[in-house]
N, C-alpha and C positions, 0 to 999 in steps of 0.2 A: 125341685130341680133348679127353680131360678136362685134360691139362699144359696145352692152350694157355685153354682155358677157367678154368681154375686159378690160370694167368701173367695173364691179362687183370684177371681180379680182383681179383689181388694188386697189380698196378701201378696201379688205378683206387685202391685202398685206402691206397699207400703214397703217392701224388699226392695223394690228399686230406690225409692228415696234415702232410704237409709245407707244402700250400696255408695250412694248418688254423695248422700253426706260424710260418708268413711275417705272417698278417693275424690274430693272436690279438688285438693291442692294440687293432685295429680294432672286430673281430669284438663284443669286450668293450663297447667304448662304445657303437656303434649299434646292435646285434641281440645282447646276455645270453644271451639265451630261445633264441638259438641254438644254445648250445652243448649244450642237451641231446640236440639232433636231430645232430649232430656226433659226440657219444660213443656216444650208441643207433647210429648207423650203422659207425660205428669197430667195434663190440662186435659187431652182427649178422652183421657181415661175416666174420669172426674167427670165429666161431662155428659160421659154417654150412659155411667153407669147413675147417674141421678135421673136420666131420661128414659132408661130398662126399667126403675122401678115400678114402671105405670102398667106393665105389658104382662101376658105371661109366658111360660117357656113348658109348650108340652113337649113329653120324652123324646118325640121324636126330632122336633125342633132342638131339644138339649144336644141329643148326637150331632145333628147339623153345625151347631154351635163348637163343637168340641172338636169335631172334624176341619171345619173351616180353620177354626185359631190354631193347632194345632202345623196345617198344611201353613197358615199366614203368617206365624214367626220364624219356617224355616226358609221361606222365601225372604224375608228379612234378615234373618240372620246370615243368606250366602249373596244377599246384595250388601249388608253392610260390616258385617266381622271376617278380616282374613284370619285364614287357620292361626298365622304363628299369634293373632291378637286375641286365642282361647282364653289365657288369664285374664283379662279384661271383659269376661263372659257378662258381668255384672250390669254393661253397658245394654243389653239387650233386655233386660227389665223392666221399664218405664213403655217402653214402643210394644213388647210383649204385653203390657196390662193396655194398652190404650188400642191395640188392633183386636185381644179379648171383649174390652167393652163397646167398640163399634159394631163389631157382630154381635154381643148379646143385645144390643138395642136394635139389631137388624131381624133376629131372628124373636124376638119379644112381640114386633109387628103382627098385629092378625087380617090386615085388609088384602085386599088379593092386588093391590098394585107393589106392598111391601115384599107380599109372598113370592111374586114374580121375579123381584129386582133381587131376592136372597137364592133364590134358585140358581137364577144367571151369575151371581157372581159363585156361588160353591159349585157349578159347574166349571167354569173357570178356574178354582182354587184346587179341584180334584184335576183337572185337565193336565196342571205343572208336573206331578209326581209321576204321571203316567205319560206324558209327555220324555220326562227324564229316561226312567226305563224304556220308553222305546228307541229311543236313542242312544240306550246304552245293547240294546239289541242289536242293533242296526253296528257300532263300533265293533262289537263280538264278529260277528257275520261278515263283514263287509271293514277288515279293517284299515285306517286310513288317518293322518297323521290331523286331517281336520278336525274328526272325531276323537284324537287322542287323548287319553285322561294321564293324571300324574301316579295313578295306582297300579302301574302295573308293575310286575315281577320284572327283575332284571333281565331276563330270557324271554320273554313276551316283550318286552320295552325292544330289545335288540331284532328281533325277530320283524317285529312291526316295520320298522325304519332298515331294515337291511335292504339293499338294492337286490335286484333277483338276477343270477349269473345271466350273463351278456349283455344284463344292462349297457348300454355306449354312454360314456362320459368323454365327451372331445375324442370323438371317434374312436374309444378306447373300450372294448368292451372288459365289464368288471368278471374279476376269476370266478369258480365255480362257488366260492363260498359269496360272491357276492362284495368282494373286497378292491378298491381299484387299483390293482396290480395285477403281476404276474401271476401263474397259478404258485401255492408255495406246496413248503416240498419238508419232511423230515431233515432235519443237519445232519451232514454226512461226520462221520472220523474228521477227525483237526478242522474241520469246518469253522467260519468265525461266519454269525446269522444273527442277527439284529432285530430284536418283534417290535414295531413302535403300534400302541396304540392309542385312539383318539375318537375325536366326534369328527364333525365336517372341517377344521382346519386339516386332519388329517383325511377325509375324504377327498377333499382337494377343490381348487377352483381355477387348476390352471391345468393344460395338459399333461399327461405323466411324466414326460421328460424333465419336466420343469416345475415337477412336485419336489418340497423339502427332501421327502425319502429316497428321492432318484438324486438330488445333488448329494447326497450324505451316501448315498453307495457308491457313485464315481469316487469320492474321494478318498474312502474307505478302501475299495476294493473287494468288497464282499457282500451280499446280500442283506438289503434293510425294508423288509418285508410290512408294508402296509395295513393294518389291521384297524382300519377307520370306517366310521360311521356315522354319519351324523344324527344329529338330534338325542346323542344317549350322553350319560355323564358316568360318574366312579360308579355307582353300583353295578351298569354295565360294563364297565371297564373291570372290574374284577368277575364278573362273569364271563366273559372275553376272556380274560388269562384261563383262567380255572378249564372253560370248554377246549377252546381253538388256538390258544397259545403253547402252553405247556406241552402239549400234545406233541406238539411240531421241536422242541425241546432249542429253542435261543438259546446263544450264547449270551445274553442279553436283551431286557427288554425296558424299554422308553416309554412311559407315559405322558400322552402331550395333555397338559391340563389347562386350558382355556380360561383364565381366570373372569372373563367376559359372562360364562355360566356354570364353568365344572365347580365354582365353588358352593355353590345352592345346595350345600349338602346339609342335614340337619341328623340329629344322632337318633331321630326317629324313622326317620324313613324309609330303611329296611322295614320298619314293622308299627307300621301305623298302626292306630285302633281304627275300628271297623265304623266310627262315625266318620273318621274325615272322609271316606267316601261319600258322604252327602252335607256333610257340614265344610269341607274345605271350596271354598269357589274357583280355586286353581282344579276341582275334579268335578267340578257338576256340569253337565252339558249344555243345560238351559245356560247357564250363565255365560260359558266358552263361546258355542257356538255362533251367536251374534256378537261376541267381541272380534271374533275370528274375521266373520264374516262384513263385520264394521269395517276391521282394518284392511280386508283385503278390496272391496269398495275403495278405499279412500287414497291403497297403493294407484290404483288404477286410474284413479283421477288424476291422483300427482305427479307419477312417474312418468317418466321421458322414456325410459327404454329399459332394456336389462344385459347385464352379461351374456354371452351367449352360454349356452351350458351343453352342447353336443358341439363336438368334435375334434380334432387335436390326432397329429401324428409324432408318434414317441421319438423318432430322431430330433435332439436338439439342434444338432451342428447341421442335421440338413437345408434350413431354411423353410421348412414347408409350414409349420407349424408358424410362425412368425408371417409368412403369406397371408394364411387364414385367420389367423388373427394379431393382427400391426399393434394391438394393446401390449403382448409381450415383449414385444421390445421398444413400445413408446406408450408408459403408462396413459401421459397425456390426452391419447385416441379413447381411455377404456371409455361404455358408457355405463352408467349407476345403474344400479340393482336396485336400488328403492330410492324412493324422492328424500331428497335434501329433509322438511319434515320430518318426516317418517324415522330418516337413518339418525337426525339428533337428539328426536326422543328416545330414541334405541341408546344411546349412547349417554344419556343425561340418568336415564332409569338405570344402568348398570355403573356409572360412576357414583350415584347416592345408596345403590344398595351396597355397593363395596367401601364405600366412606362409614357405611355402620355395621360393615364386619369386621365382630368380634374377636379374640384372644381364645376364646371358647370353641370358636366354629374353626378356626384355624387348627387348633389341638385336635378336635375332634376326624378333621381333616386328615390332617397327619397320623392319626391312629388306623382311620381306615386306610388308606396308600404304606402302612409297615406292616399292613395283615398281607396286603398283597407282598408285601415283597420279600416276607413269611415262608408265603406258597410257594415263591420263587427258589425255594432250597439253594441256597447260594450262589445263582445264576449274578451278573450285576443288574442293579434296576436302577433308575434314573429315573426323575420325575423331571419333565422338560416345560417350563413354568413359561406360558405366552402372553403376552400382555393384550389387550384394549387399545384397540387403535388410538382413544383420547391419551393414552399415556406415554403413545409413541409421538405422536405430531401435532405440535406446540401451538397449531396454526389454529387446528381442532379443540385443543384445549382452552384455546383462547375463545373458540365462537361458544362454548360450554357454558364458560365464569358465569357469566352475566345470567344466564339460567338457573343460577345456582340461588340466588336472593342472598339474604343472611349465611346462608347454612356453607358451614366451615368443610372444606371437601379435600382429603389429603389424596393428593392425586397416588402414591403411589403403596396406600396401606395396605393392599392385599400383598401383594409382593414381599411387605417389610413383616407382615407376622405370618405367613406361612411362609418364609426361610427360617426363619424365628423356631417356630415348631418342629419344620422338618430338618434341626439342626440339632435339637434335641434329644429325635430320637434318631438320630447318624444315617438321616435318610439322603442321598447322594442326589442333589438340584442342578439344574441348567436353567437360570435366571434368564431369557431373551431379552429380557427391556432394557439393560445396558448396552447387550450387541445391536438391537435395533436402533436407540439412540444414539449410538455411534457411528450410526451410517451417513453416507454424504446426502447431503440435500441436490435437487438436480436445481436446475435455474430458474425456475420459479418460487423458489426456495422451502418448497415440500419434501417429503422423505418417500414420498408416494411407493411405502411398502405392501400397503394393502388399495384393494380394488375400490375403486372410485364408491363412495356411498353404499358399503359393501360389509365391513366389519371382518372378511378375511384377505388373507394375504397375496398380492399379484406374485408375477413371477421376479417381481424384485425381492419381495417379502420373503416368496418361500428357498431362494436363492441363499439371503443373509442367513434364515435359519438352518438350512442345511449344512452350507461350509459351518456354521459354529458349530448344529448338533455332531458331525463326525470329528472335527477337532477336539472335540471337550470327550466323544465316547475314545479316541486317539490315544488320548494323553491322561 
């Protein structure tokens, strides 16, 4: 038992080196910082497995051993490989043979103070898995967006984060399907009906009178029916058409694509393989849940206050709505959603992961938003493309830079290759980030179109994008 436990180690340890020596030039430019975690597992493993040869390893002790390593490199593997860094699997080699040989020298131990300390800790290592599954119990039964994993089916993802009819959002309770608007309705004969749909920019953060969709129907003249949700991206959004759009038969439908996250799209994730549910750390619960729960701790320290998020009376021109809340019509008063902190790391992590979006993700983009507009049997579709508040307000982008270090950050790449794309395949775009950079600055010399430390739009924001959305659906 112990020679093959011994041989398994050894060949996890010599695969790594050899991994280690094939991609060193690599290894070198993109991850340095690696290589100390490369030698400490080199050295551990070496070490421990020259100190196991003293010991022996009965069968059952061997299961222990197999078990333990087994459950210890995929807890290492979801604290240190993210999903998309699969190809670089190679790097979990060395830490794999050196967490194999600390346990074979744990479980080689015959005294009864060794016996106790291998018990306690593979009670511990069996603890994590079942641990997981009960918390993936617990998200089944009781579902809840703290619990929420990235695996779920577009109709389970939507389903989850749908608000439940009469929800109140500023005093406005949301329709029967759960949508905050009116109840909608089949288009009548010569009817002109507009389906915009979206995540929480289109669920809204200002009262309905003074959501994007409500200025884009005054101007229009005809229904522009709200089909927003937050927290879902394009796969629900083509689930959304397919269910509750097409249904309703638009003359027209608007996708608002949030380039802040709708564009996290990757060409597998309709149909992962059945390990990234325990090998991706964006889906395992142990890993989420105390991140989750870090950050919300840490809002609570920092933060000063939050938007208010009930209530709101739908007449604009009445004044009442401006009564109860003075931020709409003097940004000035709003107060932040989350702390200064909090809102620039939000803002620094989506400006470098869209500084290293691809020409590939872009295309791949665009292929999926021409399936939908496929479905759409010759209705018009529009993809209404929203920017990043850093790419709106110069002010923001300047507090950014300096966060940036070396690293070259083209503030407005997402934008420049998925128009690129969806030009190719004659997909009809509503770019905002020229209408918003157009806007006047007030006298503090802000553009203050989104809510104070917020990431979506006040009702100056969703003001500019309305008159442009019915203009541009107009003309």
């Amino acid at each position: 038992m112990k020679r093959c436990a011994i041989a398994m180690t050894l060949l996890l340890l010599i695969a790594g080196a050899a991994a280690l020596a094939v991609h060193a030039g690599a290894l070198s430019f993109f991850a340095p910082q690696e290589w100390i975690i490369q030698a400490a597992g080199a050295l551990l493993a070496v070490v421990f497995l020259l100190l196991a040869r003293r010991g022996a390893l009965p069968p059952l002790s061997a299961l222990g051993w197999l078990a333990g390593s087994g459950i210890g490199v995929w807890l290492w593997t979801i604290h240190a490989l993210e999903w998309y860094e699969r190809s670089w699997l190679w790097r979990l080699l060395l830490p794999a043979s050196a967490i194999s040989a600390m346990l074979l020298f744990l479980f080689t131990r015959q005294t009864r103070g060794w016996q106790l300390a291998r018990r306690v800790l593979l009670v511990l290592l069996v603890t994590a898995p079942l641990l997981e599954l009960t918390l993936r119990g617990v998200q089944s039964a009781r579902p809840s967006v703290l619990f929420s994993r990235g695996d779920l089916d577009p109709g389970a993802a939507l389903e989850r984060n749908r608000p439940k009819p009469g929800t109140l959002r500023f005093r406005v309770p949301c329709n029967s399907r759960g949508h905050y608007d009116e109840e909608f309705a089949v288009r009548g004969p010569e009817e002109q009906r507009i389906a915009v749909i979206g995540d929480s920019f289109s669920q809204g953060a200002v009262p309905l009178a003074w959501h994007y969709t409500t200025v884009a129907e005054r101007a229009l003249g005809c229904r522009v029916d709200n089909y927003g949700i937050a927290g879902i991206g394009v796969p629900e959004y083509a689930h959304l058409l397919r269910t509750e759009v097409l249904p309703a038969d638009p003359s027209a439908i608007v996708i608002a694509l949030f380039v802040g996250n709708d564009l996290e799209v990757s060409p597998s994730q309709a149909a992962r393989p059945w390990e990234a549910g325990w090998l991706d750390p964006a889906q395992v619960l142990i890993v989420l849940l105390p991140r989750r729960l870090a950050n919300i701790a840490r809002e609570r320290r920092q933060n000063q206050g939050r938007v208010a998020t009930l209530a709101g009376i739908t007449d604009a021109g009445s004044g009442v709505d401006t009564q109860l809340y003075p931020w709409l019509a003097d940004p000035g008063l709003e107060i932040p959603t989350i702390s200064l902190d909090g809102f620039l790391r939000v803002e620094e992590d989506r400006a470098r992961y869209l500084a290293a979006w691809s020409e590939e993700q872009a295309r791949e983009l665009a292929r999926q938003l021409d399936e939908m507009r496929q479905a759409c049997a010759g209705r018009r579709f529009v993809v209404m493309i929203i920017p990043d508040e850093y790419q709106v307000e110069d002010s923001l982008w300047q507090d950014l830079r300096p966060r940036f270090g070396d690293q070259v950050i083209e503030r407005d790449r997402a934008q420049r290759l998925l128009l690129e794309a969806l030009r190719a395949r004659q997909l009809e775009a509503l770019d905002l980030l020229p209408v918003l950079r157009a806007s006047n600055p007030l006298p503090d010399g802000r553009k203050h179109l989104y809510h104070l430390q917020d990431t979506h739009w006040n009702a100056r924001g969703n003001a500019v994008a309305g008159r442009a959305l019915a203009e541009f659906l107009r003309n």
